[in-house]
N, C-alpha and C positions, 0 to 999 in steps of 0.2 A: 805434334801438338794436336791436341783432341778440341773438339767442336765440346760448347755448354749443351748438356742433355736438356731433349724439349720437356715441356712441363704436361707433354701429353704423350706417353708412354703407348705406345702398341696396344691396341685390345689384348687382352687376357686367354689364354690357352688357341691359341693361333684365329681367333675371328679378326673378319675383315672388316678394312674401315669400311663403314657405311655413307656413300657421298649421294647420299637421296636427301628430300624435303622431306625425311621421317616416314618409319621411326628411322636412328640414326645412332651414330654411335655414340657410348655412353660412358661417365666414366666408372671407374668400379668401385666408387664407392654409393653409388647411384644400386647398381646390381646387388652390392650386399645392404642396403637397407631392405631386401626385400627377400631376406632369410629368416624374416620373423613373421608369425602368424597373429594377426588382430581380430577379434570380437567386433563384429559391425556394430552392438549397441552398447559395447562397454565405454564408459565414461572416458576412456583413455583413446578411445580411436574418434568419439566425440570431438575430443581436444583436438587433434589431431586435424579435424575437418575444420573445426573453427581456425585455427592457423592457418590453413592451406587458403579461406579465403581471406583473411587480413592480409596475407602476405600477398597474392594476385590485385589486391586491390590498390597496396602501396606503390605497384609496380605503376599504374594508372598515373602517378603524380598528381600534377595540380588540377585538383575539383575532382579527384576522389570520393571526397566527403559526402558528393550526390549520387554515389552509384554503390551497389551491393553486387556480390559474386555469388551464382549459382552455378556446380557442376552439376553434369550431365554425364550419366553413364555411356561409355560407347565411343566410337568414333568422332573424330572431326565433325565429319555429314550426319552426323545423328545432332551436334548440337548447333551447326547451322539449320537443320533444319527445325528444328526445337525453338531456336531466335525467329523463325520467318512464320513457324505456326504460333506464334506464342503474342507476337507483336505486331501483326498486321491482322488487321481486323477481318471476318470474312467477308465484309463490304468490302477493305480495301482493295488498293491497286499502285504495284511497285514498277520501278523501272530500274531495270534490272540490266547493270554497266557491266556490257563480257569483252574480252580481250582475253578470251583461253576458255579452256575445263571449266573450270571452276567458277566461273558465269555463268555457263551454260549449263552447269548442274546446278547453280540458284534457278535457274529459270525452268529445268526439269520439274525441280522441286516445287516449284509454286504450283505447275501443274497438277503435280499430283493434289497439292493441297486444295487446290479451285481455287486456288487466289488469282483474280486480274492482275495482268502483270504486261508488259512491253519490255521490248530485248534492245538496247540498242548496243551490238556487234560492230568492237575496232576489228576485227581479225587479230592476229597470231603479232602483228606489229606495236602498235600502239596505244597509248593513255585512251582513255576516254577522259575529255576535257572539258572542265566547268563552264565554258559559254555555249557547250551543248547540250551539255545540262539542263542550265536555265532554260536554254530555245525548248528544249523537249517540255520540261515540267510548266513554262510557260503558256503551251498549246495543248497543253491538257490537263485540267485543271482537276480529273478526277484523279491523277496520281496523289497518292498519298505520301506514300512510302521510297526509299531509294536502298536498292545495296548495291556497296560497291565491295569490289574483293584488292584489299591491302599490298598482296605482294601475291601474282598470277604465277604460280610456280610451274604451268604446262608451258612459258615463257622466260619466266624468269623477271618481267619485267615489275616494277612497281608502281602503282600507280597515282597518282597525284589527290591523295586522299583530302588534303588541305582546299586547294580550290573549288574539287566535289562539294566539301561540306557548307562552304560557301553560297555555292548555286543554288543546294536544297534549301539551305536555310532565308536563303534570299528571297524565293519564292515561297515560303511557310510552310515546308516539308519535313520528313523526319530520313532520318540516313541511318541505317544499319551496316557496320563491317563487318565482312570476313576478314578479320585478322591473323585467319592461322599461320600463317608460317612469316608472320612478321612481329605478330607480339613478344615481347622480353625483349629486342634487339632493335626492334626503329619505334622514336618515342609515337606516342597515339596520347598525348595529355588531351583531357577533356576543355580545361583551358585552355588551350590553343588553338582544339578543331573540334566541332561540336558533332557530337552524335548522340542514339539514345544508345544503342548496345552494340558490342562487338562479340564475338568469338574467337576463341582459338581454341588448344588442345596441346594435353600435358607432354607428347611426344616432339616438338619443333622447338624454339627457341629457347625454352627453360631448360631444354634437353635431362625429360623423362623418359620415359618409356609410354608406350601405348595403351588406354585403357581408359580414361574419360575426357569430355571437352571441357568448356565452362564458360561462361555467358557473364558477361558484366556489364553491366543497365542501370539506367539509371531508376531510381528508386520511383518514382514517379510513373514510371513507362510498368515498371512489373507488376505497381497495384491497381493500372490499368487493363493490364492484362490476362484480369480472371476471365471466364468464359472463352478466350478467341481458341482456345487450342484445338485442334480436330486429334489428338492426341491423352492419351492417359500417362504412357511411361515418358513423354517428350512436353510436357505440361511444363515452361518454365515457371510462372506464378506457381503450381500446385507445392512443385520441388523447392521453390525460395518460402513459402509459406510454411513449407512441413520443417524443414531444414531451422528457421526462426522459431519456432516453437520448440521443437524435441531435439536441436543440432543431430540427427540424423539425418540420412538418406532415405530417402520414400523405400525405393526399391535395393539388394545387395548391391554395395557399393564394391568398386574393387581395392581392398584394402592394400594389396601389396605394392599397385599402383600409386595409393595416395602416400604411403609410406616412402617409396622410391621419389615420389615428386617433390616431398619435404624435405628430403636431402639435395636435389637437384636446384630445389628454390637457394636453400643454402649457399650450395657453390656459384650462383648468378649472383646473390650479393657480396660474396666473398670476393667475387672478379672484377664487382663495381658498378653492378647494377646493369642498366640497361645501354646506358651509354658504353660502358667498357665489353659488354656481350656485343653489340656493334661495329666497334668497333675491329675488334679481333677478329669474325667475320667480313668486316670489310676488305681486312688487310688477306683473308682467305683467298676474296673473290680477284683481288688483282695481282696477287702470286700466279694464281690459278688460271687467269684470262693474259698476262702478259706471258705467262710460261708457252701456254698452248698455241698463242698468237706465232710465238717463235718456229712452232712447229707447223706453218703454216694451216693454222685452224681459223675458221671465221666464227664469231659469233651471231647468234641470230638477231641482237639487239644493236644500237649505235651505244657509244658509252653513256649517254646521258638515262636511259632506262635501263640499265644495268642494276639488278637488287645486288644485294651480299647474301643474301638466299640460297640462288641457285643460278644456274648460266647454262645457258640453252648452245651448244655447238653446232653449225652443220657440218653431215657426214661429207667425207670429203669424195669428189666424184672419181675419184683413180678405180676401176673394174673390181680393183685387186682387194679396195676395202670392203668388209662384210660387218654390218654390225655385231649379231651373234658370235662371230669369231673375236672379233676386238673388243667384246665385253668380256666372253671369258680368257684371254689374256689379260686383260686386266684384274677378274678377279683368282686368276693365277697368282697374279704378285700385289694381290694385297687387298683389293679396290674394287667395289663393288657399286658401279656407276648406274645410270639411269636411262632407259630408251626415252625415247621424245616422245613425246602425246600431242603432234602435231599433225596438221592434215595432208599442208600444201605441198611441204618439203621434207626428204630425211633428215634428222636430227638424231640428236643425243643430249640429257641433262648430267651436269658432275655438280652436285651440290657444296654448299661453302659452311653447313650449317654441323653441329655436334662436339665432340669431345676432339677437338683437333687444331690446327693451327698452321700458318703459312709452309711452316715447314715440312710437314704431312702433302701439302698442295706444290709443293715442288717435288716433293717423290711421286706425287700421281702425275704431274707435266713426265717426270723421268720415265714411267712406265707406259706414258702411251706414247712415247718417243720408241722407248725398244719394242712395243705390241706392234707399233706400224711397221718397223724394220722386220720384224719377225714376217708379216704379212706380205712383204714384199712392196708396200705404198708407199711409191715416190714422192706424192704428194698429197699432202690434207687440205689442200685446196678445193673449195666446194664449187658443185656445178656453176658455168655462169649463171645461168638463168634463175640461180636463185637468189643472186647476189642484185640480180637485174629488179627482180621484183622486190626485193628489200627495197631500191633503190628507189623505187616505182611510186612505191607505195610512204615515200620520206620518213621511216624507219632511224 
């Protein structure tokens, strides 16, 4: 008797699944909308732009109707940082919620731009929590601004973006997210949690490919936002101004990118939108965390901050295991995993996010079952001490 074929085929000419926070893997017909060549000013790659932001902005849900979408050429970090120069005033002053990377590079970031900013630092553990919030923006009444980051992929964890926006709003604040690698897959309705702009980018959750971010704000906030930018090519107001007038892109747009995205946006609503992309990743992330659990792996999170993103492992303390060996065993048979971006402890990330599904996340538990027996590692049991300080620290 034969098993029913998954509805997510093998990569194409032997590549490997991609288990990162993006880029990631994709499906192929994602790859072949990106065998035609477009005219950045011809009417028809116009259209094309005009759809790509109605369709991001549907994704938004309820109270929609107060926000407009603007891409941004470039990276992720090109269009966070485009949100932070674009909408924080150079008087202002943000406080800036880290629990990983990707806080700490909001808080880089303001650096460079001279924006006043405060860092308040959970470590590699935990939420930053709305009644610390409040105490902070309470005791300092020059903050203006708040970002928080949606889903901290150098952890895995997600963070309680609801209560956040509470706090700001409670104290008369404004709240900007990073949303990259949580947008299309955990909802962010502006009805429900209030913010002025978030970001993501066309490679994570919609599952494109790499090559612009894009900024969605509310209408109000971007026509406040002429003048703040220390920027030309990262001007959000400049780029939603020119973009409303001419439906083009200020500077060359990457056409094959927005092409590849418009088919990507496709297959998200074919699967059911944003709830059904969640879902399916949810169901990735506890294939993937009960399998490896079996194999005596620890994860760096308790389950209650556990994304469907990404999931952070610690390396296990046996002599015998070696990261760089146990990654390329794994991308021997198939699998193309992620080192940790962590300080305290050794780690590993395997992502839950792409063109894939539980049953892809059971053959990655199978292959780093046979990578450790190859290795000679009797055990994936992590150092105590790291287990101590998870504990320490009420993780």
């Amino acid at each position: 008797m034969t098993s029913a074929p998954t509805p997510f085929p093998p990569p194409a000419q032997g590549e490997p699944w991609l288990l990162t926070p993006g880029p990631l893997t994709t499906a192929a017909s994602v790859k072949q909308a990106m065998l035609r060549d477009w005219g950045s000013w011809d009417e028809d790659f116009r259209a094309m732009t005009r759809d790509l932001r109605a369709r991001l902005l549907a994704l938004l849900g309820e109270g929609a109707e107060d926000f407009d979408c603007v891409p941004i050429q470039g990276s992720g970090t090109f269009a966070v940082e485009a949100m932070l120069g674009s909408f924080v005033p150079r008087d202002g002053k943000v406080l800036v919620l880290a629990n990983g990377a990707y806080g700490q590079r909001a808080a880089e970031t303001l650096r460079y731009l001279g924006r006043a900013h405060v860092l308040l630092d959970k470590g590699d553990y935990l939420p930053p929590r709305g009644a610390e919030v409040a105490r902070i923006l309470a005791e300092d009444p020059a903050i203006t601004h708040v970002i928080a980051i949606h889903c901290e992929t150098s952890s895995g964890i997600l963070n309680p973006v609801a209560e956040i926006a509470e706090a700001t709003y409670g104290t008369g604040r404004k709240l900007l997210i990073d949303s990259m690698s949580a947008f299309g897959a955990i909802p962010l309705e502006p009805a429900a949690i209030r913010f002025e702009a978030l970001v993501s980018s066309a490679n994570k959750c919609i599952e494109g490919v790499p090559g612009f971010g894009f900024v969605l704000a509310r209408k109000s906030e971007l026509e406040a936002a002429k003048g703040n930018s220390h920027s030309l090519s990262l001007d959000v107001h400049a780029q939603w101004a020119a973009m409303n007038r001419t439906g083009q892109w200020r500077f060359t747009p990457p056409t094959h990118v927005v092409a590849a995205f418009l088919e990507a946006l496709r297959l998200h609503a074919a699967e059911g939108g944003v709830a059904a992309r969640g879902a399916r990743y949810g169901a990735n992330r506890d294939a993937l965390v009960a399998g490896m659990r079996r194999l005596g792996f620890q994860t760096l999170l308790e389950a209650a901050w556990l994304s469907p993103i990404i999931v952070t492992f610690f390396c296990p303390a046996d002599p015998k295991f070696v990261f760089d060996r146990f990654y390329a065993l794994m991308k021997a048979r198939g699998f193309i995993i992620y080192p940790g971006k962590l300080t305290a402890v050794d780690s590993f990330r395997i992502g839950c996010i792409g063109h894939l599904d539980a049953a892809v996340m059971r053959a990655v538990v199978e292959a780093a079952g046979a990578a450790l027996a190859e290795m000679g590692v009797a055990s994936a049991a992590p150092p105590a001490a790291a287990l101590e300080e998870r504990a320490r620290l009420g993780a």
